[in-house]
Backbone bond lengths (Angstrom), bond angles and torsions (degrees), N, CA, C in turn:
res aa  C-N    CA-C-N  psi(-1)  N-CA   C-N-CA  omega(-1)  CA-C   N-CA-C  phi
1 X - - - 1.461 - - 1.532 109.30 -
2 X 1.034 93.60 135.41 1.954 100.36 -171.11 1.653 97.63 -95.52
3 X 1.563 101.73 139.69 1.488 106.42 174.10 1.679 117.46 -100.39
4 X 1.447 110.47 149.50 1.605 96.75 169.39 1.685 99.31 -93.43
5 X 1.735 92.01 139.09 1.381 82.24 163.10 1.301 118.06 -126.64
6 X 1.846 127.71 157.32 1.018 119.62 171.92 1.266 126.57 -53.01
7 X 1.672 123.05 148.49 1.280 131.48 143.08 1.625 130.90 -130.72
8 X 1.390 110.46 -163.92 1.454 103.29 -168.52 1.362 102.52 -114.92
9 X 1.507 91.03 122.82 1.775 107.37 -178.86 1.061 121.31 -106.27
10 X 1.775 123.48 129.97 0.967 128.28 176.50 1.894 127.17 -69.26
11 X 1.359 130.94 104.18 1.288 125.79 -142.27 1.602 90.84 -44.22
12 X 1.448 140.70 -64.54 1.206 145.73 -121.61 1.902 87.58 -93.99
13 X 1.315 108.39 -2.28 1.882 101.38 177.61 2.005 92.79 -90.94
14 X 1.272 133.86 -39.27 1.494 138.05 172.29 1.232 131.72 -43.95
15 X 0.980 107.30 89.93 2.123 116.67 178.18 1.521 92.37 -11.42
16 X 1.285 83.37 134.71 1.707 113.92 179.14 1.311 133.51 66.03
17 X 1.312 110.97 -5.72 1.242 134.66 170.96 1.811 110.64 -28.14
18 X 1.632 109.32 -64.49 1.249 139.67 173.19 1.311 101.23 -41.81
19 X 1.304 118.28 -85.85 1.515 120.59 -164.21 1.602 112.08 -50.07
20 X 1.411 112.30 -35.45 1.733 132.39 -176.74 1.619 80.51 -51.88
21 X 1.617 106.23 -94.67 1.685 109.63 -172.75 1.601 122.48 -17.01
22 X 1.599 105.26 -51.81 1.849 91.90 -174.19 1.567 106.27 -63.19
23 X 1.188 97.24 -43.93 1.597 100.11 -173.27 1.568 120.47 -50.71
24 X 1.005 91.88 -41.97 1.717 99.41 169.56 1.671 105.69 -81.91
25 X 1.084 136.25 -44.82 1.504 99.19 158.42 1.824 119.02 -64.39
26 X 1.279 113.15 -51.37 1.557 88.62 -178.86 1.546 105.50 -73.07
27 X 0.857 132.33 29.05 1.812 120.81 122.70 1.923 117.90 -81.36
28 X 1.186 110.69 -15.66 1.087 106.06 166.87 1.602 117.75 97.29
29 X 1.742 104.29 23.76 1.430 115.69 168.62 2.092 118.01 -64.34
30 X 0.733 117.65 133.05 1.966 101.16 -175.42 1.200 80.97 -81.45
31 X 1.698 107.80 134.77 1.698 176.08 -93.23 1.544 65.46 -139.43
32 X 1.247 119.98 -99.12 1.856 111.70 -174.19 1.119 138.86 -17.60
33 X 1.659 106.97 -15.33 1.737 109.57 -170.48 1.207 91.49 -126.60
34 X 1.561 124.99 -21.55 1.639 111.88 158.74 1.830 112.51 -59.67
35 X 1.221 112.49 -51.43 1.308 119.48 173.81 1.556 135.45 -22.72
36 X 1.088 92.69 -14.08 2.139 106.84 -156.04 1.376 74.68 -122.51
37 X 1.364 146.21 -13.24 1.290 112.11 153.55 1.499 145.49 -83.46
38 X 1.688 73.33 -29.19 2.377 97.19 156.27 1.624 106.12 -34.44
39 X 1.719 126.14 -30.25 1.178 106.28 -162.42 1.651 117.36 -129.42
40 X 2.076 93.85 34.18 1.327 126.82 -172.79 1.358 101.20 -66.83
41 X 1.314 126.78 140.21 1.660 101.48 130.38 1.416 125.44 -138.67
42 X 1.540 118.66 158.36 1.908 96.74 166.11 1.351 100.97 -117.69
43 X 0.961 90.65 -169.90 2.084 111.41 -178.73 1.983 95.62 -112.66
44 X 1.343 90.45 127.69 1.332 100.95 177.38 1.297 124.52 -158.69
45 X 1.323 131.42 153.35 1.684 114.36 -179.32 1.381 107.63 -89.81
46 X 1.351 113.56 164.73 1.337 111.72 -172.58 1.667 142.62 -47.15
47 X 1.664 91.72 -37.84 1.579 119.34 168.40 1.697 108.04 -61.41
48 X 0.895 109.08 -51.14 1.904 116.55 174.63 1.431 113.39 -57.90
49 X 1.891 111.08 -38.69 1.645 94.25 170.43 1.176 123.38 -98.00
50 X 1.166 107.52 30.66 1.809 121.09 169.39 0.875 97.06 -88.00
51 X 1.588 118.35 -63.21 2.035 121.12 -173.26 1.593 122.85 -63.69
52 X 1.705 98.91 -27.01 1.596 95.48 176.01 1.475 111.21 -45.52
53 X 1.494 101.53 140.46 1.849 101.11 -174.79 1.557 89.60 -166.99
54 X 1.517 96.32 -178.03 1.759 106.27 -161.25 1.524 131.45 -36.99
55 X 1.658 95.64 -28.64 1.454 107.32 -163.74 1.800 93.69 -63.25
56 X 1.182 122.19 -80.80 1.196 153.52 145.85 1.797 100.81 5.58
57 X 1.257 125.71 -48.98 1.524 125.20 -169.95 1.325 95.57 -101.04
58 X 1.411 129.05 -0.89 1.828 129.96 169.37 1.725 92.87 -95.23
59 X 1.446 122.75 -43.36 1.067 108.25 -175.20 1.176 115.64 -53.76
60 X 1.404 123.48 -51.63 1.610 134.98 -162.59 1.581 94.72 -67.41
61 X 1.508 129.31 -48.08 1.036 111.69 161.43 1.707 135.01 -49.32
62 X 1.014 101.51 -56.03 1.572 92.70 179.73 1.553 116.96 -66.15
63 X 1.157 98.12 3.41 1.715 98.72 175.38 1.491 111.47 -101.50
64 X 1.715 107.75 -19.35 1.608 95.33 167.88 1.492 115.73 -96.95
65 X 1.639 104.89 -9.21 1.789 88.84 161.97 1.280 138.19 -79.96
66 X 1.679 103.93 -14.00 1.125 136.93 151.29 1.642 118.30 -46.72
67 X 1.059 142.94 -66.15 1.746 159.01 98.89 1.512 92.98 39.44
68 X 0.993 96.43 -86.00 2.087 132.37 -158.78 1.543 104.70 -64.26
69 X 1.596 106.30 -28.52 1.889 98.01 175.61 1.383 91.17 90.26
70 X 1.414 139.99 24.68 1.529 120.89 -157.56 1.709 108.63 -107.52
């Protein structure tokens, strides 16, 4: 039996990542504070970075403006 195993994913390598980002600039987030997430990553198994999706890339955001004092 073959195992999945976790690794460390770069947010901006994760389906939907892309479309998430424009959208959040054309909502009008500054491109600079989207940026610092291009060079996010988590640890995840493979099945989990299929499902990672917007909710999940607002969370990580609001947790680094949260972080940042922003």
């Amino acid at each position: 039996m073959e195992h999945e195993r976790a690794r460390d994913y770069v947010l901006a390598e994760l389906p939907g990542y892309a479309s998430w980002f424009q959208g959040r600039l054309d909502a009008g987030d500054p491109e600079e504070l989207l940026m610092y997430l291009d060079t996010v990553s988590t640890w995840l198994l493979p099945d989990q970075a299929a499902h990672f999706g917007p909710d999940d890339f607002d969370a990580m955001l609001d947790e680094f403006r949260d972080d940042a004092g922003l």
